[in-house]
C-alpha positions, 0 to 999 in steps of 0.5 A: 902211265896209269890206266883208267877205265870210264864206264859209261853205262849204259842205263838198265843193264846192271849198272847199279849192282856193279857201282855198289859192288866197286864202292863196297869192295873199294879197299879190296880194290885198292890192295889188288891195285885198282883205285875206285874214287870216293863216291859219297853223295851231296850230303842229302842222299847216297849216290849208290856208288856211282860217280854222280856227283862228278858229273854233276860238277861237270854238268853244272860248268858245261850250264853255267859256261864254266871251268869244266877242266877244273873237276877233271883235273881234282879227280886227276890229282886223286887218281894219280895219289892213290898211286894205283896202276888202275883206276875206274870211274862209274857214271852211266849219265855219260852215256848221253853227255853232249860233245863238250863235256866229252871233251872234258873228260878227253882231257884225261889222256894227258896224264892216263891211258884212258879206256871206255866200257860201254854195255848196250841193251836192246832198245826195246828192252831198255825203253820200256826197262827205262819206262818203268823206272819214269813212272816208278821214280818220275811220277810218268802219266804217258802211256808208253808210245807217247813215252817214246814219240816225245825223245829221239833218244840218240844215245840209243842210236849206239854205232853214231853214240860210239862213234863220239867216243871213239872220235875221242879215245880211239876206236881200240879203247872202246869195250863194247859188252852186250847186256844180252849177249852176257847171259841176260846182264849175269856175265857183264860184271864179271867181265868187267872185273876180268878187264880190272883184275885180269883174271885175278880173285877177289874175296868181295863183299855181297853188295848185290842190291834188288832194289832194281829188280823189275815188277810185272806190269800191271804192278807200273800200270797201277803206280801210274794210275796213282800218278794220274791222280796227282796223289802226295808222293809219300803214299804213291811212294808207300805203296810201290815199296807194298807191290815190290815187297810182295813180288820179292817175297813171292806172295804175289799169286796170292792177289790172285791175279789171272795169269794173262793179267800178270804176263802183259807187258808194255811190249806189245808185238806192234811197238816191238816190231816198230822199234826193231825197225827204228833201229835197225840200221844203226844196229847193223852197223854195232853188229859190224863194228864191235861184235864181229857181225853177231847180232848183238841183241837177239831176243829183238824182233827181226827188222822187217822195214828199216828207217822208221822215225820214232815220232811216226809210232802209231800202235796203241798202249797195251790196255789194263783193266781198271778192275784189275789195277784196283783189285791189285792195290786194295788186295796189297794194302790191306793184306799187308804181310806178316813181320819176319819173325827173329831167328833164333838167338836175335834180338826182338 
């Protein structure tokens, strides 16, 4: 019987580095025995090797009250005719899929093995990870507790999150990685190709990508400014790709910017330790559960009052001062950096 990995994510730790790599390096794949499904996108957008239009599907049956063991089985009959041993299916969407999708995909286990890979991140970390990405991507305007107060995000809450995978797959066929524990997320795709290859090497592709890489938060601070503004998306859009090319190109400190500007975050001490304790509990029994007792996510603060309701977040957003967010724009958008000059033998 043929063996397929469901990797479910979670959002923020490196999901899109390991879907582009997998994606890039399908072929490669294939050869040493492991079949990545086709990942192209609807025709309108690519969907950076991940498995999103598969969800879609399954996504559109569960709203409509349709067939949703039809896109499982196409993506079984594919699977099997690749004739691989292995197989691997990338969609961190799963993550937070609701029971009767999962038990869709539980429908899987008539014709395969099926195992889930799951990374965990540290709630605080992932929401204000998560946050970033709302206002850079969504045009978000909340500060960062109403952010938080306005979801219960359950799929954070993972030994009761896991638990539903495990009612399904068995408790043995769940990998549960730490983002933290693998060296900041630079492990978790090694280890996960150790699961897919075992141990073998591969001469990959550099499908790296830094499009996700994350910018200092005044950088946020000043999009959602502009997204308060109600400003055409185009430009708002044009002018976070100005903030990232400055921080990639480590021409930041010429905004000349003051260090405690550069270093704030939307963590303040208060929501830290708010959300270590909203959590604790459920960390606890993670910690039991899949990593021997060891405390999974050690950069949070300790829990110092377990059982706090999100909703009852009361400390304030770190504040920026409007000087400094317009500072920061008009210095980037008319500075703009030089062209790369070609190399020597290219082309103009």
């Amino acid at each position: 019987m043929q063996t397929l990995y469901i990797h479910i994510g979670y959002h923020k730790t490196g999901t899109t580095s390991l879907q582009s790599l997998l994606d890039q390096n399908a072929p490669a794949l294939l050869d040493m025995g492991v079949f990545y499904p086709d990942t192209i996108g609807d025709g309108k957008r690519s969907y950076f090797g991940k498995h999103l239009q598969f969800y879609l599907d399954l996504k559109a049956a569960h709203s409509d009250s349709g067939d949703m063991v039809a896109p499982v089985e196409a993506m079984a009959k594919a699977i099997i005719a690749s004739g691989a041993p292995m197989a691997m299916i990338s969609e961190e969407s799963f993550s937070g899929i609701p029971d009767a999708i999962m038990d869709a995909l539980a429908q899987f286990r008539t014709w395969f093995n099926v195992k889930i890979i799951a990374c965990l991140r540290g709630q605080d970390s992932y929401l204000q990870s998560f946050y970033q990405q709302s206002i850079r991507d969504f045009g978000e305007t909340r500060d960062f507790p109403e952010f938080i107060r306005a979801n219960e995000w359950p799929r954070l809450h993972y030994a009761a999150a896991l638990q539903r995978w495990a009612d399904r797959f068995g408790v043995e066929n769940l990998h549960v990685l730490s983002f933290e524990l693998s060296d900041g997320g630079n492990s978790v795709n090694p280890q996960i190709l150790n699961l897919l290859l075992g141990g073998r090497r591969a001469d990959f592709i550099d499908a790296t990508r830094v499009w996700n890489k994350s910018l200092p938060t005044i950088c946020y601070e000043t999009i959602r400014f502009l997204n308060r503004s109600d400003g055409p998306e185009p430009e708002r859009r044009a002018v976070y790709v100005a903030l990232r090319k400055y921080v990639v190109s480590k021409d930041f400190a010429e905004t000349r910017l003051p260090d405690r500007v550069l270093a704030k975050t939307y963590l303040t001490p208060e929501i830290s330790q708010f959300l270590a304790n909203a959590f604790a509990a459920s960390n606890a029994r993670t910690s039991a559960r899949f990593f021997g007792g060891l405390n999974p996510f050690p950069d949070m603060m300790p829990p110092n009052q377990a059982g706090q309701p999100l909703s009852g977040l009361t400390a304030a957003a770190p504040s920026f001062a409007p000087k400094d967010m317009i500072g920061l724009l008009s210095y980037v958008l008319t500075n703009p950096r030089p062209k790369k000059k070609p190399e020597d033998g290219a082309g103009p």
